[in-house]
C-alpha positions in Angstrom: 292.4 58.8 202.9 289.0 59.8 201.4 288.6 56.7 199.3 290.0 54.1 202.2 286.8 56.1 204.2 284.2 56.0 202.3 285.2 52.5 200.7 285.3 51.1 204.3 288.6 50.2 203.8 288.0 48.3 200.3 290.3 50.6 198.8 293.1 49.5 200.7 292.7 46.1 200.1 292.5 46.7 196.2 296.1 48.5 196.4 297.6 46.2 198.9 296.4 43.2 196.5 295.9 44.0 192.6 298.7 47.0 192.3 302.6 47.0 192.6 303.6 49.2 195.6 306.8 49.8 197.0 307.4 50.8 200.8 309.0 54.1 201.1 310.4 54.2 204.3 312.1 57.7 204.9 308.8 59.3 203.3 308.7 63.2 204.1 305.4 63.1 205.8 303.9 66.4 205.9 302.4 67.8 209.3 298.9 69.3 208.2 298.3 66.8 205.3 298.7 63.8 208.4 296.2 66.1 210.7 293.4 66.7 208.4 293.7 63.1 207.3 293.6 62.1 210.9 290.7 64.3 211.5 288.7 63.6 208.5 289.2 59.9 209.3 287.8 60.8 212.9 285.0 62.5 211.9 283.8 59.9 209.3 284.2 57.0 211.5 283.0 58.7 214.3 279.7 60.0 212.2 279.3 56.1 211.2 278.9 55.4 215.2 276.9 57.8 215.6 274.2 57.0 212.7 274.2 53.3 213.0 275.7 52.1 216.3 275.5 54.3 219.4 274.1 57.7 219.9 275.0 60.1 223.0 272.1 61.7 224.4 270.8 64.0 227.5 267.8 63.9 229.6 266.2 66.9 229.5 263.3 66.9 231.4 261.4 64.9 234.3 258.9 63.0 232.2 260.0 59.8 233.0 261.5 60.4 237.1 263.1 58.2 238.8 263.8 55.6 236.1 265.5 58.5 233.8 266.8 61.8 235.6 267.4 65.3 233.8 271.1 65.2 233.9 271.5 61.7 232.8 273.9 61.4 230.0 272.9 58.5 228.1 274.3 55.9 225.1 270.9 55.2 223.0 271.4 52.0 220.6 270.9 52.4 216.9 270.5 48.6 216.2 268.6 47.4 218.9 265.0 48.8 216.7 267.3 48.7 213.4 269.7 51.4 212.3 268.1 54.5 210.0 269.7 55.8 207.2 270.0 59.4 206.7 267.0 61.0 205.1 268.4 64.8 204.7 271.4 64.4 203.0 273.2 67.4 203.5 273.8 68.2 207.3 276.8 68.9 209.5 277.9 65.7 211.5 277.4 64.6 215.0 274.8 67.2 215.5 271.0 67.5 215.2 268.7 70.0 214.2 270.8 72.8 215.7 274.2 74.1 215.8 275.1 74.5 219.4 275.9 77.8 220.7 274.6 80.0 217.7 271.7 77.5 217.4 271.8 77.8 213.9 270.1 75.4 211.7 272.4 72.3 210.7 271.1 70.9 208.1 269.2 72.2 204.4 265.8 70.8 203.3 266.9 70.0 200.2 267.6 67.4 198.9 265.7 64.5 200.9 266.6 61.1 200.1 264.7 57.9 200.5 265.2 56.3 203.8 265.8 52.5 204.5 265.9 51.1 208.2 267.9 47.8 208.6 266.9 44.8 210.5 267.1 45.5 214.1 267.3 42.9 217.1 264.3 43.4 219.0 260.6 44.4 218.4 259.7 47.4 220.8 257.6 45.8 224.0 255.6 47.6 226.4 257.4 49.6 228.9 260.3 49.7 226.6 261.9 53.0 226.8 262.4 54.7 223.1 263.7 57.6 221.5 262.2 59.2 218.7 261.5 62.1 216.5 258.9 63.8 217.7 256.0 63.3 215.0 254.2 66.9 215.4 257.3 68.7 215.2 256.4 72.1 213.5 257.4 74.3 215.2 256.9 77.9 214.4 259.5 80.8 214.6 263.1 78.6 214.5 266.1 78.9 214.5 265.4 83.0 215.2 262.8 83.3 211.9 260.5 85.7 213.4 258.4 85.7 209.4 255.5 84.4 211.3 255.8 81.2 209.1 255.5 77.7 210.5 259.3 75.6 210.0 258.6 72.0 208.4 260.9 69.9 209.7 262.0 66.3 208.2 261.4 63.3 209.6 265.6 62.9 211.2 265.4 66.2 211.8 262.7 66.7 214.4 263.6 67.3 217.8 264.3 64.0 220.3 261.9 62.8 222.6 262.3 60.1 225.1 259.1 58.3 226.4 258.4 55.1 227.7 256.0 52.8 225.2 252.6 51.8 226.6 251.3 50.4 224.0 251.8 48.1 220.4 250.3 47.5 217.2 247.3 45.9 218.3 246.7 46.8 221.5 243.4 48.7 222.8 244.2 51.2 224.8 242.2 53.1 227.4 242.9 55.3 230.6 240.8 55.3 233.7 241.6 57.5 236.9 244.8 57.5 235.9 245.7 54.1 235.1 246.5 52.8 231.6 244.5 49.7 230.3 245.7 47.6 227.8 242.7 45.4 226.3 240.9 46.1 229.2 243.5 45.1 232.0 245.8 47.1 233.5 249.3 47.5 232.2 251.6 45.7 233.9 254.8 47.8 234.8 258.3 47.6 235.1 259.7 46.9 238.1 262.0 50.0 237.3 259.0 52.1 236.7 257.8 54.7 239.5 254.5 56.7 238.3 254.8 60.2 239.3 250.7 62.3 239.9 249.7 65.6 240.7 249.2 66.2 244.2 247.4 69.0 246.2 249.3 69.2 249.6 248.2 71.1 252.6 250.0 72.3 255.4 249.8 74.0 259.0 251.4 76.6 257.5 254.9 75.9 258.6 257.6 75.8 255.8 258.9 72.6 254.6 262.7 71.8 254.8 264.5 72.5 251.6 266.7 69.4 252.3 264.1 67.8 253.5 262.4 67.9 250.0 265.8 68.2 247.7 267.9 64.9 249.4 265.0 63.1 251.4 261.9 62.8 249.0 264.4 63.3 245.8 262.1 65.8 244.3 262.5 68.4 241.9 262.3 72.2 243.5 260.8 73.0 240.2 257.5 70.8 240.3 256.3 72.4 243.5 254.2 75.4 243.4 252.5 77.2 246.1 248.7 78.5 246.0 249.3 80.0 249.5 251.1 80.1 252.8 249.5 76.4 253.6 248.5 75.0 249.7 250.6 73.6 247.6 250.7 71.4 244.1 253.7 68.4 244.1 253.8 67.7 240.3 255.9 64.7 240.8 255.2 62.5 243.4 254.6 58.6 243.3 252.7 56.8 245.5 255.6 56.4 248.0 256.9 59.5 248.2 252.9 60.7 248.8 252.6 58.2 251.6 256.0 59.7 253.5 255.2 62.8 253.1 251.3 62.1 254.7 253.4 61.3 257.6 255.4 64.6 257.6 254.0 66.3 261.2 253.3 70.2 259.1 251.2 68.2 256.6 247.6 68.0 256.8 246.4 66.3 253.4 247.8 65.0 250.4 245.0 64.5 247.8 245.7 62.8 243.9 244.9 65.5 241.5 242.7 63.4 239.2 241.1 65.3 236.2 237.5 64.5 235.6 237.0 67.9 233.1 237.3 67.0 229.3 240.8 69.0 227.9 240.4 71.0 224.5 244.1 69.8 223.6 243.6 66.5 223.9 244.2 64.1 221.1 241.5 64.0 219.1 239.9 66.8 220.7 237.1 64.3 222.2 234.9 65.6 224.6 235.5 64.5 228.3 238.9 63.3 227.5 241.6 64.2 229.4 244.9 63.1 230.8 243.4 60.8 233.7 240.8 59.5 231.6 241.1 58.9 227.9 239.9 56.3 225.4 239.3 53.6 224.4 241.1 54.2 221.1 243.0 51.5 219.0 247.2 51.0 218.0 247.2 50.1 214.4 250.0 47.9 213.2 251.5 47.4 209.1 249.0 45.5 207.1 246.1 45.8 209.7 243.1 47.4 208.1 240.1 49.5 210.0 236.6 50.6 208.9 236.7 54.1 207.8 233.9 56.6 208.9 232.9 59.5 209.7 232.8 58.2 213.1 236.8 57.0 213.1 238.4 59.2 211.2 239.2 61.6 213.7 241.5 58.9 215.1 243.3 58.1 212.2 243.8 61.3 209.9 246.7 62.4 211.0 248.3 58.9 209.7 246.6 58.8 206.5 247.6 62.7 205.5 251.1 63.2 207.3 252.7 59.9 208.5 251.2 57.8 204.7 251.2 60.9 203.1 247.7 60.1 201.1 245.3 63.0 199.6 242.6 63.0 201.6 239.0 64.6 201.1 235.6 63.6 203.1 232.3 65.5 201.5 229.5 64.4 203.7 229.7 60.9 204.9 232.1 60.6 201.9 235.9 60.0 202.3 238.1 59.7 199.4 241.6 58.7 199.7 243.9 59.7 196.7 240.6 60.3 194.7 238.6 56.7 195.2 235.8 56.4 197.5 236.8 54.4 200.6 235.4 52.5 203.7 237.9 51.0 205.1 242.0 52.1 205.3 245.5 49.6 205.4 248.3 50.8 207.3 251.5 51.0 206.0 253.6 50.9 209.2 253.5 50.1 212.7 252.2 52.9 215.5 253.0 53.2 219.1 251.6 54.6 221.9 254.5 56.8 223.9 253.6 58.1 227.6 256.2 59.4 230.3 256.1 58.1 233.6 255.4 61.5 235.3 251.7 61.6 234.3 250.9 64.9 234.8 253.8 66.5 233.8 254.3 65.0 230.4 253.8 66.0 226.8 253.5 62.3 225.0 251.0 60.3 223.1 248.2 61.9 224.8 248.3 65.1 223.5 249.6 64.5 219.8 249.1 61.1 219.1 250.6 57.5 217.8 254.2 57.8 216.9 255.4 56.4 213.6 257.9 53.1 213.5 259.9 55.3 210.5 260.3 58.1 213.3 262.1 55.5 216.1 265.9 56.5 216.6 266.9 53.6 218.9 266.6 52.4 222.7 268.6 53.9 225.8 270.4 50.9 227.1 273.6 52.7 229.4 274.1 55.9 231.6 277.8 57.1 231.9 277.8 60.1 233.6 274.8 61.5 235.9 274.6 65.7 237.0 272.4 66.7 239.5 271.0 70.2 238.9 270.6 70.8 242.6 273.8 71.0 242.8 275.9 73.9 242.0 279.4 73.2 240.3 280.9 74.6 243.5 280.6 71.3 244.9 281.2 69.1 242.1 281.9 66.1 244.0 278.5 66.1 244.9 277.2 67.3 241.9 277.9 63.7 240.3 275.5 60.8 241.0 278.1 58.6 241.5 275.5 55.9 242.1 274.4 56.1 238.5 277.6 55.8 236.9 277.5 53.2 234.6 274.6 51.9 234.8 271.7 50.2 232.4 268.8 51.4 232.0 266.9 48.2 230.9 267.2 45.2 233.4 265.2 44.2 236.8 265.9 45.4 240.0 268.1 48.1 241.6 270.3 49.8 238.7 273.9 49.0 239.5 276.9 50.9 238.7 279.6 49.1 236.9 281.9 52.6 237.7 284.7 50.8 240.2 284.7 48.1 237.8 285.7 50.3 235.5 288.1 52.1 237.7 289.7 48.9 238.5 290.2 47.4 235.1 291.4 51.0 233.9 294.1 51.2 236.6 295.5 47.6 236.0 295.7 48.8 232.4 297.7 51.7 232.9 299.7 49.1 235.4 300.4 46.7 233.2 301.5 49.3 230.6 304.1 51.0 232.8 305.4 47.7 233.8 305.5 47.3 230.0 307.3 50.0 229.3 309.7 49.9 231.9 310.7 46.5 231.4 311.8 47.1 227.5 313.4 50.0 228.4 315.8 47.3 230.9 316.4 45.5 228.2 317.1 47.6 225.6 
């Protein structure tokens, strides 16, 4: 069984075609020796999916609303970008960084093997959504280490995010007042894609309807705070929801929360940067090649040292890269810009930077199962979104759910296989 796995099958095809076998047919097939081949078969094949095909992943937070919910259960495609091979070789399968329930680690450091992506279908385009590793993943006091010491995570390893590409290798990309410009225009957006601001709301000091706010406006109980009896912040509203809820009879004013104050966190740390204005900075792409400063290194650093691993030293105005004066820098890969639709409630691009093409895991394309959290399991029927049930998440216009087409095809199956059944048990 070991060899027909990992041969992919070659193995039986060399014993079925260059060696004398004879059939045994009254073999004395063991019980546990068929299971744990069975299993072990499972777990390879099923490990193969999951590395190079199809991926099953949950949305766990609301950084890109309405067009991906938390509770979304997701298929993310491996090929669509190109499949990744492995780069920590020893792990435990079908899991990530963690082991669930003890949330151990599942994987050693050592050894790490060279990784090779293979040819994928599609180029990531703006307003694609991704999945990647997170590229600043170092996270400190893992996996219940309380040393003090920061955990160094590789590449496969670091935790999934799920962001929505704004910009390529190439592009120039600035924000103003909120709005992303690429080379100067605004990005177009998907007709999918809701942005989701900030909002200062005041009131008359009547309370607002829970349902009102749960099943009307959609919104999440958990992005609304209140300063007082009549302020409030929405963390997650888009410009249509803002608008109904301007016409909500208790509501007085609903003002954009637009930051004008430069942010200390901000990538790049430049003054008077900040989520709502930002830039203009530039995507580099494999092969392209930049003047390197004093002036524009801040912007690419973090590339040359961690993502191009390169020695890096500036004395001065002097930068040396692996011990040779430079001026100028060639990138080895392609970068993108990652941002989540919710604006101001979003850790992305931002904040930490380009994401690496070596750190892409693959593209969402198909939602199976949908959970609202508002919902307690008491009411389970209602707890499903039944509307999102089989759904894509790429396409244009309304998502449709493929569910009763489903249903339907599964029930004439099961049909069709009684009737089966039933009829050579007449005969016989």
């Amino acid at each position: 069984t070991i060899l027909g796995v990992v041969t992919l099958g070659l193995y039986i095809y060399y014993i079925n075609y260059t060696q004398d076998v004879t059939y045994i047919p009254n073999k004395n097939h063991v019980k546990t020796d068929n299971t744990l081949s069975s299993l072990l078969f499972a777990i390879v094949v099923a490990t193969l999916v999951h590395t190079y095909v199809m991926q099953p992943y949950t949305i766990p937070s609301s950084s890109l609303e309405k067009s991906l919910l938390i509770g979304d259960f997701l298929f993310v495609s491996k090929f669509h970008y190109g499949a990744r091979t492995p780069q920590t070789a020893v792990a435990l399968p079908m899991v990530h960084d963690s082991i669930p329930l003890i949330k151990a680690k599942s994987y050693l450091n050592w050894p790490q093997i060279p990784t090779f992506r293979f040819p994928g279908i599609q180029k990531i385009e703006r307003n694609d959504i991704v999945v990647f590793n997170w590229p600043v993943d170092t996270v400190k006091t893992m996996f219940g280490d309380n040393s003090g010491q920061y955990t160094y995570k590789p590449v496969d390893k670091k935790t999934n995010y799920v962001k929505r590409c704004v910009g390529i290798p190439g592009d120039s990309l600035s924000i103003k007042d909120g709005v992303v410009m690429i080379n100067g225009k605004p990005l177009l957006l998907h007709d999918r894609q809701k942005l989701q601001f900030s909002y200062d709301v005041v009131t008359d000091g009547n309370r607002f309807d829970y349902n009102y706010l749960i099943h009307d406006l959609k919104l999440n109980p958990n992005e609304i705070g209140a300063i007082s009896e009549t302020q409030f912040i929405f963390q997650c509203l888009t410009d249509e929801t803002a608008n109904r809820l301007r016409n909500n009879p208790i509501v007085k004013s609903v003002t954009k929360k637009l930051t004008t104050a430069g942010e200390s966190d901000i990538f790049t740390g430049h003054p008077g940067w900040n989520r709502d204005n930002f830039g203009p900075i530039y995507i580099p792409g494999k092969g392209q090649t930049v003047a390197l400063n004093t002036q524009s290194l801040p912007y690419y650093k973090q590339i040359i040292t961690e993502y191009e691993h390169n020695d890096l030293k500036v004395t001065g105005d002097e930068i040396r890269i692996n011990g040779k004066v430079v001026n100028s820098y060639t990138f080895q890969q392609d970068y993108y810009w990652m941002m989540g639709d919710n604006r101001h409630n979003s850790q992305d691009s931002r904040y930490w930077g380009y994401v690496p093409f070596e750190n892409v895991v693959g593209k969402p394309v198909f939602i199976w199962m949908s959970l609202d959290q508002n919902v307690p399991w008491a009411k389970a029927i209602d707890k499903i979104r039944w509307e999102r049930l089989f759904t894509t998440v790429g396409g244009s216009g309304e998502p449709v759910s493929y569910f009763k087409y489903f249903v339907i095809v599964l029930a004439a199956w099961f049909g069709y296989d009684f009737y089966r059944k039933r009829k050579a048990k007449r005969n016989s």
